[in-house]
C-alpha positions in Angstrom: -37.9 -149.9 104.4 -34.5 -151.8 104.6 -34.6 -155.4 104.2 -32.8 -157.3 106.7 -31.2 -160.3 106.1 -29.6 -162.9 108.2 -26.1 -161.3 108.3 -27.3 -158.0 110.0 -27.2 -159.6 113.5 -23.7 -161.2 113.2 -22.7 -157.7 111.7 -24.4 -156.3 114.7 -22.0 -158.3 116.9 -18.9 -157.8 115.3 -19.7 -154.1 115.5 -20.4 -154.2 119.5 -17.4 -156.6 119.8 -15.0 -154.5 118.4 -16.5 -151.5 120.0 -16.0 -153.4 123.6 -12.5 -154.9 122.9 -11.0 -151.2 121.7 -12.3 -149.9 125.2 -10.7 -152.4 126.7 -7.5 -152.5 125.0 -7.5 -148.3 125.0 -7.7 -148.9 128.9 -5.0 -151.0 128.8 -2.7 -149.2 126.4 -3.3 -146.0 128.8 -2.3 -147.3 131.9 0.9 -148.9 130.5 2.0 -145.8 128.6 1.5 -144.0 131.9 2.5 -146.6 134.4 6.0 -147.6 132.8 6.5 -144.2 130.6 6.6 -146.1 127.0 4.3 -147.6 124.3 2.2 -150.1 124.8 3.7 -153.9 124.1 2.6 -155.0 120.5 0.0 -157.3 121.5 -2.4 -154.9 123.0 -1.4 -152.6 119.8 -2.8 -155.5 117.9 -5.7 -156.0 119.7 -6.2 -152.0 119.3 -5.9 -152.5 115.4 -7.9 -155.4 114.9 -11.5 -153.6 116.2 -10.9 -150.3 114.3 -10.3 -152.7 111.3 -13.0 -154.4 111.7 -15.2 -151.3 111.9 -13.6 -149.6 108.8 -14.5 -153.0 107.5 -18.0 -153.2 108.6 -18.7 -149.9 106.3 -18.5 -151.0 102.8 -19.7 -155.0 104.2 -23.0 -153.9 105.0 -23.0 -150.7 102.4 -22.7 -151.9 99.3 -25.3 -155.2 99.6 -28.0 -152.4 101.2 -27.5 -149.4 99.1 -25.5 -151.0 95.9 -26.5 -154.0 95.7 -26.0 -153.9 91.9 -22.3 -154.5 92.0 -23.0 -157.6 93.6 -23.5 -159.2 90.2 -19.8 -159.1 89.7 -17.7 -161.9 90.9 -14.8 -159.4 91.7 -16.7 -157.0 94.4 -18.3 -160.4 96.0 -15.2 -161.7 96.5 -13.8 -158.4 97.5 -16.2 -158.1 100.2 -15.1 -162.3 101.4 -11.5 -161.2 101.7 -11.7 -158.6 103.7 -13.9 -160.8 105.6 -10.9 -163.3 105.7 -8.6 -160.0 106.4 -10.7 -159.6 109.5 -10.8 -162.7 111.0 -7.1 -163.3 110.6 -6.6 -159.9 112.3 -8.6 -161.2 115.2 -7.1 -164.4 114.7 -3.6 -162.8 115.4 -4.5 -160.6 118.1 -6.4 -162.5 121.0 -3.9 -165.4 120.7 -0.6 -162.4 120.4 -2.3 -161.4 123.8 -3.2 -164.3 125.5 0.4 -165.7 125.0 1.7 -162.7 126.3 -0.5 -162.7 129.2 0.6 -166.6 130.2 4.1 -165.8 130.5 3.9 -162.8 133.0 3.0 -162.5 136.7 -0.3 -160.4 136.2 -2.5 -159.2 138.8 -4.5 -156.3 139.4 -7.5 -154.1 137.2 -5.4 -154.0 134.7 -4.6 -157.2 134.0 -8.5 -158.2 134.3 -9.4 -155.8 131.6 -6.3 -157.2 129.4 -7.6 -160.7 129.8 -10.7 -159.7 129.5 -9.6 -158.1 125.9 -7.9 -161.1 125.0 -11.4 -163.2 125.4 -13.4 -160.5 123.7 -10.9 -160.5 120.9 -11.8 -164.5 121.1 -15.2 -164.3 120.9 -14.8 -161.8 117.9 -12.7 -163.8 115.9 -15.3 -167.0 116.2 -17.9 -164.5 114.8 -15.8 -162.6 111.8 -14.9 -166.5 111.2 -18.7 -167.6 111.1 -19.1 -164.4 109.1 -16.5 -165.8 107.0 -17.7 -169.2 106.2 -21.4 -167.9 105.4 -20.1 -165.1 103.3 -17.9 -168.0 101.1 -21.1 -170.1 100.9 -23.2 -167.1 99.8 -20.5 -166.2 96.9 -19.7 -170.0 95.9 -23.9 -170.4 95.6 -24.4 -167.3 93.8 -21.2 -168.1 91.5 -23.1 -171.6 91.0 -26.3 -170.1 90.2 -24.9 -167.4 87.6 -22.8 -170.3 85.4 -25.5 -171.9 83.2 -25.3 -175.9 83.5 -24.3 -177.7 80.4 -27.1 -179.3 78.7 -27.0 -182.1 76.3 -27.5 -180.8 72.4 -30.7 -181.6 71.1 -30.0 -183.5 68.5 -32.5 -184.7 66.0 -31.1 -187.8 63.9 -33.6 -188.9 60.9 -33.0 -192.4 58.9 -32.0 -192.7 55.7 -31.0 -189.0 55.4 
């Protein structure tokens, strides 16, 4: 049976998260490749980049503590796993705020400019979970680095008179 722990959930959300903001943003980039014949501007290509990231990300985040959870005793694969925890988050970080500036400065209305917002607001809410993600990931790795260094203990030191 596989254990869950409390970070399956918030994995769980990141996963439908990202699965919901690269609809959106697909929808998006579609109608603007075929409504003014180019590419897509590079904030919805950011917010295209960001979910498949995170999904590419979520593979070896929840692989390796379910299936090799032996490598965990080394400080480099722990921290491996925080930064591309940080990676994430700064890709969301990036993207919803790259989109929402965009979207302020242009007359929007219409579908698509619901689902774009919507996008940028999804891509919100996903960066305040990979950033919540984040911080519990660091604690996790800064208690388990705590508990692995041995605490320095006063020598026991036996002193005898008139030795």
């Amino acid at each position: 049976m596989v254990n869950i722990n409390s970070m399956h959930p918030v994995r769980a959300t990141q996963a439908t998260f990202a699965i919901i903001v690269l609809g959106l943003m697909a929808y998006v980039s579609s109608w603007w490749t075929s409504h003014w014949q180019q590419a897509s501007p590079a904030q919805v290509s950011l917010l295209i980049f960001a979910p498949v990231w995170s999904l590419i990300t979520l593979i070896p985040i929840l692989l390796i503590p379910l299936k090799f959870s032996h490598l965990l005793s080394s400080a480099g694969i722990r921290w491996g796993l925080v930064a591309l925890d940080a990676l994430t988050m700064l890709f969301w970080f990036a993207g919803f705020v790259a989109l929402a500036v965009f979207l302020n400065g242009r007359i929007c209305f219409g579908q698509v400019c619901d689902v774009a917002r919507a996008g940028a607001v999804f891509g919100g809410l996903s960066w305040a979970v990979a950033t919540g993600a984040l911080g519990y990931e660091t604690y996790l790795a800064v208690t388990t680095e705590k508990r692995r260094v041995p605490a320095v203990q006063k020598p026991d030191v036996a002193m005898h008179q008139g030795v």
